[in-house]
C-alpha positions as CSV (number, residue, x, y, z in Angstrom):
1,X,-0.7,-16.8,25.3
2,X,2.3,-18.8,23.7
3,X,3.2,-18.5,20.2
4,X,1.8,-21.3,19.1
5,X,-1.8,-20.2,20.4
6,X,-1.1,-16.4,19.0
7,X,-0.8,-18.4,15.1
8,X,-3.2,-20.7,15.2
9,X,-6.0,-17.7,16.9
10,X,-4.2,-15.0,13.6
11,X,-4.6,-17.9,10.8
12,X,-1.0,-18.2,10.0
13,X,1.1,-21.1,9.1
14,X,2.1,-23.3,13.2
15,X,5.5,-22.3,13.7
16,X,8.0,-25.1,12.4
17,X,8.8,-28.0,14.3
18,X,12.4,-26.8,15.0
19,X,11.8,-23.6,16.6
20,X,11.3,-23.0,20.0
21,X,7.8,-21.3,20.3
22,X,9.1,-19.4,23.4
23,X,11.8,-18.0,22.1
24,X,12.9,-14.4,21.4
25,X,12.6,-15.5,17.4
26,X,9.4,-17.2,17.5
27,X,7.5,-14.3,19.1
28,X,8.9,-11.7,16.9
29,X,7.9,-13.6,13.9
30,X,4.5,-13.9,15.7
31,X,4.6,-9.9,16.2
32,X,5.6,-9.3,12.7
33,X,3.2,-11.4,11.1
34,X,0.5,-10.3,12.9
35,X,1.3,-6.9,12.5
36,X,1.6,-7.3,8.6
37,X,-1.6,-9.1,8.7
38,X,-3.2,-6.3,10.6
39,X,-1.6,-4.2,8.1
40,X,-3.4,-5.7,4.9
41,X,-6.4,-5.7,6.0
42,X,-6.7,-1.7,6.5
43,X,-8.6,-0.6,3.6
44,X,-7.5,2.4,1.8
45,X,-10.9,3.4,1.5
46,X,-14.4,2.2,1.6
47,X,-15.4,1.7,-2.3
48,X,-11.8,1.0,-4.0
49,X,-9.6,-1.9,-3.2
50,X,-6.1,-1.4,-2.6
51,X,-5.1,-2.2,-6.4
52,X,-7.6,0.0,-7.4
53,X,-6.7,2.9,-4.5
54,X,-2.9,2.6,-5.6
55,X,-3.6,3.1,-9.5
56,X,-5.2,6.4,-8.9
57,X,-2.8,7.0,-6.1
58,X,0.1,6.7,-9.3
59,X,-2.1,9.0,-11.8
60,X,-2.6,11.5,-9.4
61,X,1.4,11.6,-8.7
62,X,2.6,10.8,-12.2
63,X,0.1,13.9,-13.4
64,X,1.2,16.2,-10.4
65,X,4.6,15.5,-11.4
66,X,5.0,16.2,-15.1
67,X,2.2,19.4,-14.5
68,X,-0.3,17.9,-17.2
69,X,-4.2,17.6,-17.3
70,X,-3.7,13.8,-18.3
71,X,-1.4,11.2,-18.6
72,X,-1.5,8.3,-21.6
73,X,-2.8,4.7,-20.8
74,X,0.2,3.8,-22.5
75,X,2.4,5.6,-20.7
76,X,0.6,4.8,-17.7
77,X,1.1,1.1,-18.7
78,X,5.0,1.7,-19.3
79,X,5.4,3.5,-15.6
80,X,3.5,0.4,-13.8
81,X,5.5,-2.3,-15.9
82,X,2.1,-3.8,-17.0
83,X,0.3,-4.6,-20.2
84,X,-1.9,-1.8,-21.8
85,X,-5.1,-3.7,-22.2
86,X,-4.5,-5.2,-18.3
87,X,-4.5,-1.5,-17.0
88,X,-7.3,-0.5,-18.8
89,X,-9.1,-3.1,-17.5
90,X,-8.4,-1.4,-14.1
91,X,-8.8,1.8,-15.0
92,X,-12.3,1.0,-16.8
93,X,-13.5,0.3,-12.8
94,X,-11.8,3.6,-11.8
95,X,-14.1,5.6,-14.8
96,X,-17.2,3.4,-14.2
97,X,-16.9,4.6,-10.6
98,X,-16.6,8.2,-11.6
99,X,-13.3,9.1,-10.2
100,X,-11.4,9.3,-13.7
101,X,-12.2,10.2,-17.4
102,X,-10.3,10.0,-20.6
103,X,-10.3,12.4,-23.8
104,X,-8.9,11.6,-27.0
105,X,-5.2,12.8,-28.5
106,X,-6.9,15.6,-31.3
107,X,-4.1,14.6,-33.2
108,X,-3.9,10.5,-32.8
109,X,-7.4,9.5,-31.5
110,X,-5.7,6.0,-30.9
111,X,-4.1,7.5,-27.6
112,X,-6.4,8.0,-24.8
113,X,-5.4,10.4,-22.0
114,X,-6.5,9.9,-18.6
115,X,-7.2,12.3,-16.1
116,X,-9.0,12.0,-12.3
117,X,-12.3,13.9,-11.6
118,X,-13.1,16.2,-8.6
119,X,-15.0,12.9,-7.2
120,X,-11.4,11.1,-7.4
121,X,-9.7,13.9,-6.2
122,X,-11.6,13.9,-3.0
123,X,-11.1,10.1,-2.4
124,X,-7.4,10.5,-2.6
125,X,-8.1,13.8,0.2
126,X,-10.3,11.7,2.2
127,X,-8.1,8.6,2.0
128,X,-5.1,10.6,3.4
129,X,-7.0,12.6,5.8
130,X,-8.1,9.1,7.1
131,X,-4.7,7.7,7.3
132,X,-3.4,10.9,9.0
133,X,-6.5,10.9,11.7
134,X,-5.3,6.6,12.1
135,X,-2.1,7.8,13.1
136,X,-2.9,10.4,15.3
137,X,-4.7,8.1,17.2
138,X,-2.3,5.4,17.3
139,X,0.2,8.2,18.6
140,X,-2.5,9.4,21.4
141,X,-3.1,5.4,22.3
142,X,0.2,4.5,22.5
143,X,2.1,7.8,23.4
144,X,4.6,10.4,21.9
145,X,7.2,8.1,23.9
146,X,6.7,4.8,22.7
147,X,5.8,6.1,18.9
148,X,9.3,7.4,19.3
149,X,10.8,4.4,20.7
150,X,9.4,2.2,17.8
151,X,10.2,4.6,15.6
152,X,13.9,3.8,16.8
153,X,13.6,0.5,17.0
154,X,11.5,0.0,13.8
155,X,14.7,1.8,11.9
156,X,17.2,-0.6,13.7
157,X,14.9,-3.7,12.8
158,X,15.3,-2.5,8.9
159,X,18.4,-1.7,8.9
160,X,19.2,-4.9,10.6
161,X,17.5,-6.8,8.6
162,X,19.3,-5.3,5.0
163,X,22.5,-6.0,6.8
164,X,21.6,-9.4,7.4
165,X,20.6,-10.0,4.0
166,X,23.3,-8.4,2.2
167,X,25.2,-10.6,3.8
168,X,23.3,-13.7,2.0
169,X,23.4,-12.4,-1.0
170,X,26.2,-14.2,-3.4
């Protein structure tokens, strides 16, 4: 299969008019692509989404981290770069589904701590365990070997591609 038969099966954009859709380029932007499209659509786990998976991914590690029972939406807010009332919105998923619950500052019952249930706590352990098992058996499919071997290559693509882009940069 050509390149431009690999795109138009994958739903990505024809390759542009210029390239040459047998070359060396064109297939490893065909690899890539569908590689990252592959990618995307694993799903982190059956009932969150990714954005959801991710914001109690970061509550579990920012809570770990600074060994307390709950972290503050605000703070929460500060950490992701986001507005307060657009990660509450989120987070009001994450509590509706059980896997998070708040309690009140004694002191300022305007701040609203958050902290992830046992039920959370197992979707993050399930989640990984998942991963872990995906990775085992793309190591057993493909081979200690090769995993190695893209593992070497998949460093020298990055660090490649930094170089490369350094390089553009003013």
């Amino acid at each position: 299969m050509d390149c431009e038969e690999h795109y138009s099966l994958h739903g990505m954009p024809p390759i542009p008019p210029d390239f040459d859709s047998n070359s060396l380029s064109a297939q490893l932007l065909v690899e890539i692509n569908t590689l990252r499209a592959a990618w995307i659509r694993l799903k982190p786990h059956v009932d969150l989404n990714k954005s959801q998976f991710s914001l109690l991914l970061t509550l579990h590690f920012m809570i770990l981290h600074q060994n307390l029972p709950g972290i503050s939406v605000g703070e929460l807010a500060r950490k992701l770069g986001q507005a307060t009332p657009s990660i509450t919105q989120k987070l009001n998923v994450l509590f509706d589904k059980g896997y998070i619950e708040r309690s009140q500052n004694e002191k300022d019952r305007r701040i609203t701590y958050i902290s992830i249930t046992q039920s959370g706590s197992q979707i993050l352990k399930d989640s990984h365990d998942q991963f872990k098992e995906m990775l085992e058996n793309l190591t057993e499919k493909m081979g200690e070997k090769n995993i190695k071997e893209l593992i070497i290559l998949l460093k020298q693509l990055t660090s490649t591609v930094k170089e490369i882009s350094n390089e553009r940069e003013p």
